[in-house]
N, C-alpha and C positions, 0 to 999 in steps of 0.2 A: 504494500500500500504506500503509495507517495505520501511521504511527512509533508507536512504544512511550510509553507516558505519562514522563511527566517524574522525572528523578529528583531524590529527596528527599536533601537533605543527614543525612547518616548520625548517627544518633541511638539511645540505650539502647532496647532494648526494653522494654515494659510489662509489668506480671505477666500479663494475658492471653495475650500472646504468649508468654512464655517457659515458657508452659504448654500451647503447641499442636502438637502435634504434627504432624512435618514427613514423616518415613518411617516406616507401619509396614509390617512383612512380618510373616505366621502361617502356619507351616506350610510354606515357601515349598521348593519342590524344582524340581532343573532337571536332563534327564537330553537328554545331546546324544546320537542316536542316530548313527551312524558304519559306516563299511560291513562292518566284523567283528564289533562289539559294542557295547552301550550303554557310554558315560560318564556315572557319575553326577557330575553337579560340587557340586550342593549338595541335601543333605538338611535339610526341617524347621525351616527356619532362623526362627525369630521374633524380631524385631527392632524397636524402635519408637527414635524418633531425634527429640527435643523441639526445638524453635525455639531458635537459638542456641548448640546444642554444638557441640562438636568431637569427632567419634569418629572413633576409630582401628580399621581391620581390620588383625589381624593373625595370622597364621599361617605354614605353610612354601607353599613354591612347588608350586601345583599344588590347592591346597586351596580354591580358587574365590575368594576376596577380588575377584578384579577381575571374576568374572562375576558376582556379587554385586552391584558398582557399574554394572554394566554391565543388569543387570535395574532396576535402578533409572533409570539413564536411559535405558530403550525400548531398548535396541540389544540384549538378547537377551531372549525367552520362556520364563517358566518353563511347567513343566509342571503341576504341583501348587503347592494353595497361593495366598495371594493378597497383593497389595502395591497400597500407594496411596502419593503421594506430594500432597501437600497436600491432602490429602481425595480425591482422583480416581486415575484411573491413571497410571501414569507414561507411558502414550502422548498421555493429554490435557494432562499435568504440560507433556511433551516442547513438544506445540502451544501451550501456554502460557507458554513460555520460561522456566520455572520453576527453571531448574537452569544452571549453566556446567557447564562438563569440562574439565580439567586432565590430559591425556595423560601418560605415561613421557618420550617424546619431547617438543620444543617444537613439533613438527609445522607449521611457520613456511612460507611462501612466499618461495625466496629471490629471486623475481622484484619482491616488494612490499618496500616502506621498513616499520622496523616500524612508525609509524603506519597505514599501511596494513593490515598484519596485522591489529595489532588491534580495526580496527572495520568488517574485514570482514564479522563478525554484522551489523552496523549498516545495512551498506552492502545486507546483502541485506535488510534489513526495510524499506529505502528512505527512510532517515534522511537529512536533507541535506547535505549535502558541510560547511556550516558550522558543523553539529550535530555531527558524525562528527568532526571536527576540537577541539571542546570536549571530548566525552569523551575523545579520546585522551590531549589534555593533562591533565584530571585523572587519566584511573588511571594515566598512564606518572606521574604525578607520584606518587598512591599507594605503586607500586611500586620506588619510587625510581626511575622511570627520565626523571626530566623531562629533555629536552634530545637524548634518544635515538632522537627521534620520525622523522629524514628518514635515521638510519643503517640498514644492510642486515640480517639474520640473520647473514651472513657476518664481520660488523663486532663482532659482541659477543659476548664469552666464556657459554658453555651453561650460565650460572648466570645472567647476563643474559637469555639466551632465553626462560629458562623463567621469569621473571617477566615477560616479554613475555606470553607464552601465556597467566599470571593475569592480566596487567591485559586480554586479549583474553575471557577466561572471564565477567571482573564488568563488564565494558563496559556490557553490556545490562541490570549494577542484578538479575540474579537472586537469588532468598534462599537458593537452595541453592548450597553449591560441591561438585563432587566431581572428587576428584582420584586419580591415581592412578601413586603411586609418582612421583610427580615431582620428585623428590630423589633418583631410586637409582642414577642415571647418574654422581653427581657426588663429586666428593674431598671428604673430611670436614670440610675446612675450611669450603668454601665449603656443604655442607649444614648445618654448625651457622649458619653467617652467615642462609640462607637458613630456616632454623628458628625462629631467632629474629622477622627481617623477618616471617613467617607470622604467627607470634599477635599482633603488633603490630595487622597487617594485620585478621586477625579480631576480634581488640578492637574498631579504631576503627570497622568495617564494620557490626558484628554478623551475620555470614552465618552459615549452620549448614554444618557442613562435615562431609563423609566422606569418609576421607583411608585409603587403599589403602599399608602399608609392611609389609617386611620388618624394619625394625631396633626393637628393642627399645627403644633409649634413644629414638628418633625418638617413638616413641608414645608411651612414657612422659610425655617433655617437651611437645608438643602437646596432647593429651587430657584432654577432660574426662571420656569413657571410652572404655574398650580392650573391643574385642570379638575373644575369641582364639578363632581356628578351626580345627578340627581335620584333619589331612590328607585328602583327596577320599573319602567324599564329604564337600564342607563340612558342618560342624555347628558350631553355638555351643555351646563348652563353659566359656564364661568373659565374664562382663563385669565391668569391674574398674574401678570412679569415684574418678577424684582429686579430691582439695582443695587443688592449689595456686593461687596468687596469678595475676591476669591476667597482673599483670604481671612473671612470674619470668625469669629470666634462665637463661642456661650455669650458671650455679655450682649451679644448685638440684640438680643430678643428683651433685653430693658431699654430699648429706644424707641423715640415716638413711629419711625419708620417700619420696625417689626409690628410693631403694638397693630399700624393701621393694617397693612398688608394682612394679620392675620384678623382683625376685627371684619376686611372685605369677604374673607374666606368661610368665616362664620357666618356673616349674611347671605353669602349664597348659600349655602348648607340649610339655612333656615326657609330660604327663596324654594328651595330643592323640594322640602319636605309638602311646603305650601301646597308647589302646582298642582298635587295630586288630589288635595282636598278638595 
């Protein structure tokens, strides 16, 4: 099996690039039929997601955000509607290895060491044992986890795993990441830690990322925009672009700039819940 081309040590993107478009979806609808009645989980959704953001879904539980992510990488159909992920479909995106995925879970083998884990992709594309061994050391380094490479899943705390599971997602060097809700398992503490470590992480990478949460200040802090959805069937009733600094910090969410941005994200949420009434 041909190994995957070489990866390039990570560098700014150019204006071309951060002009090209990574995801779009128009009109996109998904209705899961079921054996008493149709679900609609997403109505209409038009979306388009540039080289290099960070966006954030977010809405209440049930409102499709992660089927949404999930039409995006190949693993559901919509019905209506249509979506490409770097110019193609996201089934040829999928065969082009176009994208990581970033679980709720760390979805870990606890029979493998996590170097093993994470270059399990590797391992199936038939990468060599010496190769598979290089990447591991750089993303467990990326993700702070150098040195963690011969310990078990069972051996490190679920804030650890789950940057296992990232440096297992960008292994393979893909430009997209999507994630999904892979902070909502975790205490607040160790989710601001691992908030922060995130945009570091996408800074230095430049990956475009769509990132699946429930909490408001989550998306606020991450985002360079908020896409708020409305309860089932999904609809986008909001996108909301920040302009804070790459490199902001926890404190930024006690200023009157975070305060607004997330006060407009709470009114569409409420705007969300309304229409259906």
């Amino acid at each position: 099996m041909t190994p995957p081309p070489a990866q390039s040590e990570e560098r700014p993107a150019t204006d071309a690039e951060a002009r090209r478009t990574v995801v779009e979806a128009a009109g996109l609808s998904l209705t899961f039929e079921t054996a008493d009645s149709p679900v609609h989980a997403l109505s209409e959704v038009d979306l388009r997601v540039e080289h290099g953001e960070f966006v954030s879904l977010i809405g209440p539980s049930g409102c499709g955000k992660t089927t949404l992510l999930r039409v995006i990488a190949d693993l559901e159909q919509p019905t209506a509607g249509r979506i490409e992920v770097n110019g193609v479909s996201p089934h040829q995106a999928r065969l082009d290895r176009s994208y990581g995925y970033v679980f709720q879970a760390p979805a870990l083998y606890p029979w493998r060491n996590i170097e093993r884990n994470v270059t399990l992709p590797l391992e199936i594309m038939g990468m060599s044992r010496q190769e598979r061994a290089e990447c591991a050391a750089k993303y467990l380094e990326l993700v702070d986890l150098a040195g963690f490479g011969k310990k078990f899943p069972w051996q490190l705390s679920g804030g650890m795993q789950q940057r296992a599971s990232i440096a297992r997602a960008l292994c393979f060097d893909p430009e997209l990441l999507l994630m999904d809700e892979p902070f909502g398992a975790l205490d607040e503490i160790v989710r601001d830690h691992l908030n922060e470590q995130l945009l570091k992480l996408w800074d230095k990478t430049a990956k475009t990322v769509v990132f699946v949460t429930h909490s408001i200040p989550e998306a606020v802090f991450l985002s360079t925009r908020i896409v708020v959805m409305s309860p089932r069937p999904g609809r986008i009733i909001d996108v909301i672009e920040t302009d804070f600094p790459r490199d902001r910090t926890l404190d930024i969410r006690e200023t009157p700039a975070f305060l607004e941005v997330a006060h407009r994200v709470r009114e569409g949420l409420r705007a969300g819940h309304s229409y259906d009434d």
